[in-house]
N, C-alpha and C positions, 0 to 999 in steps of 0.2 A: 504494500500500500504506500502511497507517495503519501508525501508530509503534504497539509497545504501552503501554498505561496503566496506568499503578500504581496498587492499590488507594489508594483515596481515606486513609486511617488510615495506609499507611503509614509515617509519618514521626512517627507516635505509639506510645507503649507503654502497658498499661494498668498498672493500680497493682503488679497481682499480676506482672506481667513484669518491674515497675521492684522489686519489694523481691526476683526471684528474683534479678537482676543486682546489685544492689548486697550483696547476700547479708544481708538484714534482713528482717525480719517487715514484714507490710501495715499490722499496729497500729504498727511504726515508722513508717511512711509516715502514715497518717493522725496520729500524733501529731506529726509534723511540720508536716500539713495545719492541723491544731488552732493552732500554737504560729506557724505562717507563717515557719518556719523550714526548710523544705523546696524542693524546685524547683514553681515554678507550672504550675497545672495546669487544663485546661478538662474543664465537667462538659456530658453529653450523655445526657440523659434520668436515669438510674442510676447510669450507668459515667463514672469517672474517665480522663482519656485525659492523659501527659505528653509533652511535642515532646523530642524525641530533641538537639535542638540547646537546648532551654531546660534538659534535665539535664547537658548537656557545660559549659551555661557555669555555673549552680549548682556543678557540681564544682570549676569553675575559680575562683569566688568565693571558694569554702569552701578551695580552696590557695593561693591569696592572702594569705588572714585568716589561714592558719595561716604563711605566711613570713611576714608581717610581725611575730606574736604573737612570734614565735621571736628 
């Protein structure tokens, strides 16, 4: 018996599913995209796709900079 296979994207969000989660507009995301101040992201024809584990550690960057600022 085969294992099942997770869809391939899985472990991706796309722009509009990362600003519905972080509860901000897509213009905040692309202005972040713009300013390189955002979490990185791979582009695939059109659509923007972000790894689920590259926006946990962006978060974790950004509460770092803010314990230290503090």
């Amino acid at each position: 018996m085969n294992a099942p296979v997770a869809p391939l994207l899985s472990d991706y969000i796309t722009r509009e599913q990362l600003a519905q989660e972080l509860k901000v507009t897509t213009r905040t995301i692309d202005k972040w995209g713009v300013q390189r101040t955002g979490p990185k992201k791979i582009k695939i024809g059109a659509r923007c796709y972000y790894s689920r584990q590259g926006v946990l550690a962006w978060m974790s960057s950004l509460s770092e900079a803010q314990q230290a600022a503090a």
